[in-house]
N, C-alpha and C positions, 0 to 999 in steps of 0.2 A: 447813656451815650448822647453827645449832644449832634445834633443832626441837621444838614443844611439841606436844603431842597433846591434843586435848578430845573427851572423851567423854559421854553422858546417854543414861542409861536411865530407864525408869520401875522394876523391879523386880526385871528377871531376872539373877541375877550372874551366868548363863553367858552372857548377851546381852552384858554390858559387858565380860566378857573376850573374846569373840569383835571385837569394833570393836577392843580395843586391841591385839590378837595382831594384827590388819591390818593397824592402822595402823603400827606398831613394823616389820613387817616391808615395808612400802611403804617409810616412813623410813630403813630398813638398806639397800635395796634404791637409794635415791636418795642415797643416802653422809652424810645429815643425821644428825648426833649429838642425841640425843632428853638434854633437860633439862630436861623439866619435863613431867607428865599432871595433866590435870586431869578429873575427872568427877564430874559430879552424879547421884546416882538421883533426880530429879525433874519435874515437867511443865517444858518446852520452851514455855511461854506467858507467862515472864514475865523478867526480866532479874534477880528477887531470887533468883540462885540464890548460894550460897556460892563452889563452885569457877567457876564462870564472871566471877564479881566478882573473885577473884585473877588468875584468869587474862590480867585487861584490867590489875589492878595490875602484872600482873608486864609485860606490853606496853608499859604507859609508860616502863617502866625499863628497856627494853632487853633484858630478860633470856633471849629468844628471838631468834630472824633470820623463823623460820614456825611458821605455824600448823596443825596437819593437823588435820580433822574427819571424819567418817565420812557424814557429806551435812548440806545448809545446813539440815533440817528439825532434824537433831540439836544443831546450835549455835542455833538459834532457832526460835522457832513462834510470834514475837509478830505476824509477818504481813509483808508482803512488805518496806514502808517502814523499820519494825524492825529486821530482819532486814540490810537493807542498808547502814542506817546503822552497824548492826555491823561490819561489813565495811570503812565506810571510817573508820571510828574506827581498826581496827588499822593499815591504808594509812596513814593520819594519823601513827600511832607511830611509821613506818618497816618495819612489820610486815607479812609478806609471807603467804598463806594460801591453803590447798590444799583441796577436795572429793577424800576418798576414792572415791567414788561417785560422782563428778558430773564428769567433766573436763575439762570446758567451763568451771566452777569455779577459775580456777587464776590466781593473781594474780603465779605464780613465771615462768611459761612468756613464748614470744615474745609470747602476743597478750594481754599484760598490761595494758596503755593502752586496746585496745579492748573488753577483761573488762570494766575499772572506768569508761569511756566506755556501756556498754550499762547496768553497773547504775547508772548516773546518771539515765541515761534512764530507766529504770524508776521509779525512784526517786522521781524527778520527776512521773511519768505517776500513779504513787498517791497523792502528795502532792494534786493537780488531781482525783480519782476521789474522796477522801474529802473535798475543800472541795464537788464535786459534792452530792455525797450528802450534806453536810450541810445546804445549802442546798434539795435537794428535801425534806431531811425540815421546816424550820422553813416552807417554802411548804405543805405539808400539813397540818404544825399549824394555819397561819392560814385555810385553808381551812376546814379543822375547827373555827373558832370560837375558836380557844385564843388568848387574849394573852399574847405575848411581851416578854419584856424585864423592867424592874422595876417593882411595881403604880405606878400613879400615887397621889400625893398629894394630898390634899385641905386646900387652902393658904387660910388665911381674911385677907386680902390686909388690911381693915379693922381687925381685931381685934389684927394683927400691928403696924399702924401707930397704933391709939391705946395698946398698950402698950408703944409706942417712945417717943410724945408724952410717955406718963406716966412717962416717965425708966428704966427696965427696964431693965438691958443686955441683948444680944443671949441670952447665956447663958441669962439667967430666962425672955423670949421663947420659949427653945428649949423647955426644963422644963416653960411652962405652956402648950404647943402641941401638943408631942410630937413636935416637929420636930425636924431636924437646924438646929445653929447656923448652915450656910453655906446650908441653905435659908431660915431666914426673912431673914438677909440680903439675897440673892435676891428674897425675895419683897417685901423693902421698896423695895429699888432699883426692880421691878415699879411697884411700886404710887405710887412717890413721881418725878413728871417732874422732873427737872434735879439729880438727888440724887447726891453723888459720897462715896463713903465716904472 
C-alpha cells in the first residue's frame, strides 16, 4: 500500500521529527511504502493550511492508498464536525486513513464500516448540537429585545402610487424613494386592488 504521512506542529522541529520517525516506522512496520509527507508548522484550527491543501490535492488524484496521522487533533482542530468531514472527504477519494495514537481511528482494519458508521453519527449529532445552539442563541437575543432579521422599511404606499400616475418608471420611483426597484413594485401592487404587472 502506498502511504502518505501528515504531520503539524506548532514550532518545535524536534517535535515534528519525532511524529514523523513514528509514523515512517509504524508505515515500515505495516509493509506500506511511504510516498508522500506532508507537514505544516501551524495552528490545527483552520483548513488554510499549505501542506494539508496538497495533501487533499494529491487524495483526489489517487496518489496515495493511506493516510497515517499522529492523532485526529494533529490533522484538525476546526472541531469535531470539521474534523470529520475530513475524514470522509478522503473515504470519498477511495483514501483509506490511520490514527498513530488513536486506534480505534482506523478506517484500514476489520471494523472499518462501523469506524465511518459511528463518525456519521457523530457527525450528525454535532451538526443537530450546533442548529441547537443556534437557535437558543437568536431566542436570547429576542428575549433581550434585539430585532432580528433585516430593519423594516418604511414604504409610503401613496407617494409610490401618484408618482407611478405621474408617468415615473419604476427606476426613478426607486431613486426618489430610496427604495429598492422590486420593493416599490411590491409596494404598488400593495397598494393598487386588481393590479397585474
Amino acid at each position: 500500500m502506498r502511504a502518505a504521512l501528515y504531520a503539524r506542529v506548532s514550532t518545535s522541529e524536534q517535535e515534528n521529527e519525532n511524529q514523523l520517525a513514528q509514523l515512517r516506522q509504524f508505515a515500515a512496520r505495516s509493509g506500506w511504502q511511504i510516498v508522500a509527507e506532508y507537514c505544516d508548522k501551524t495552528s490545527g484550527g483552520t483548513s488554510n493550511r499549505t501542506e494539508f491543501k496538497t495533501m487533499f490535492e494529491d487524495a483526489s488524484q489517487r496518489r496515495f492508498d493511506v493516510l497515517l496521522f499522529w492523532s485526529l487533533d494533529r490533522l484538525s482542530r476546526e472541531g469535531v464536525l470539521e474534523t470529520l468531514q475530513h475524514l470522509q472527504r478522503l473515504t470519498s477519494y477511495g483514501i483509506a486513513w490511520r490514527s498513530f495514537t488513536e486506534q480505534y481511528l482506523d478506517s484500514t482494519g476489520i471494523f472499518r464500516d462501523a469506524v465511518i458508521g459511528i463518525l456519521a453519527v457523530i457527525a450528525k449529532q454535532e451538526r443537530i448540537r450546533r442548529s441547537e445552539r443556534t437557535v437558543a442563541g437568536l431566542q436570547r437575543a429576542r428575549r433581550r429585545g434585539r430585532v432580528l432579521g433585516r430593519p423594516r422599511v418604511a414604504v409610503d404606499h401613496n407617494l409610490i402610487r401618484s408618482l407611478r400616475t405621474a408617468g415615473r418608471s419604476w427606476t426613478q420611483i426607486a431613486a426618489e424613494t430610496g427604495l429598492t426597484r422590486s420593493t416599490v413594485q411590491r409596494a404598488y401592487c400593495e397598494g393598487v386592488e386588481g393590479y397585474a404587472e
